[in-house]
LUMDREN-863329 format. One line per field, with one value per residue (C-alpha): z, y, x. Coordinates in steps of 0.25 Angstrom, whole numbers. Layout:
<nuros>
Z <- c(Z  ...)
Y <- c(Y  ...)
X <- c(X  ...)
</nuros>
This chain:
<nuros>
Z <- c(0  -5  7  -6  -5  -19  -27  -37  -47  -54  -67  -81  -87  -90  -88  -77  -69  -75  -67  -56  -56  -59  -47  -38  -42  -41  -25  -24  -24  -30  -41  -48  -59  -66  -77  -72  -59  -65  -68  -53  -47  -54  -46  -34  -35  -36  -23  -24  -28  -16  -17  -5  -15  -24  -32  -42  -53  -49  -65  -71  -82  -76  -63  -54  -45  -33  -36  -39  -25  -19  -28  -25  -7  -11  -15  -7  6  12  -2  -1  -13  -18  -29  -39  -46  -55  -48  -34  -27  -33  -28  -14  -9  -1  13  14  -1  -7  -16  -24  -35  -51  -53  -43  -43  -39  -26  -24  -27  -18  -6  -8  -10  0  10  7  8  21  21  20  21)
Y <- c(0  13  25  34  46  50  61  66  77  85  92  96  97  83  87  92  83  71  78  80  65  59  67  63  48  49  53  40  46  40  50  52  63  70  80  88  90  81  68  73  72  57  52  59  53  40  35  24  36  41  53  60  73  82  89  98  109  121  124  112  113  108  115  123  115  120  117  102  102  108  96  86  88  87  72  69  80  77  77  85  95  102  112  116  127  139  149  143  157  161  150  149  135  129  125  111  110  113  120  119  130  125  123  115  106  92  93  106  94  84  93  98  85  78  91  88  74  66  55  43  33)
X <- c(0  6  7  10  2  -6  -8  -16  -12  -20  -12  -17  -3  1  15  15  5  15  27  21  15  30  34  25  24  40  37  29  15  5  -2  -15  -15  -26  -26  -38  -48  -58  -46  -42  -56  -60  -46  -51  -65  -58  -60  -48  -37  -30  -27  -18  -15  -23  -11  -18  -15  -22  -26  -34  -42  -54  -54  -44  -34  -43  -54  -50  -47  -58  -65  -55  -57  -71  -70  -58  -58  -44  -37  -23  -23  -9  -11  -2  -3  8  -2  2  1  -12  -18  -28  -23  -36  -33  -28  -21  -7  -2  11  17  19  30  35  48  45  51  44  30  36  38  23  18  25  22  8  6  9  19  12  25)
</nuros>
């Protein structure tokens, strides 16, 4: 039984959301992806998907970062959320949820990540 937390990301750059999925995977988290707020909310609606972080693009085609969120803690209430965002200082951060700066190296995403989620070895 894996004790590897799980994380879903939410990028419509394919480019982008592939780096950032190698980087995490590479980290030994387990990672869901989805292009858009409607992909990321059918893997939230899944009832057999853990999921112990919501790392989303704040501009999706189909919805704002935020709102996704707002959607996401309704089906799942405790979900940790990290934003990420280029405008991360225009950005009203709800209480409770992260937010990290585009870009961002990867040890500048592990530290977050790892700030973020509790050690579960």
């Amino acid at each position: 039984m894996s004790t590897t937390s799980s994380i879903l990301v939410v990028e419509d750059d394919n480019i982008v959301r592939m780096l950032i999925v190698d980087v995490l995977e590479e980290l030994e988290y387990t990672v869901f992806e989805a292009a858009d707020a409607e992909a990321a909310l059918s893997q939230l609606r899944d009832g057999n998907n853990v999921i112990d972080l919501l790392m989303t693009d704040q501009g999706l085609p189909d919805m704002k970062g935020i709102e996704l969120a707002n959607a996401a803690r309704v089906l799942r209430p405790t979900l940790t959320v990290l934003f990420a965002s280029g405008y991360a200082e225009t950005i009203e951060v709800p209480a409770g949820m992260h937010l990290i700066g585009k870009p961002f190296s990867i040890d500048q995403l592990r530290d977050k990540v790892k700030g973020i989620l509790p050690n579960k070895d």
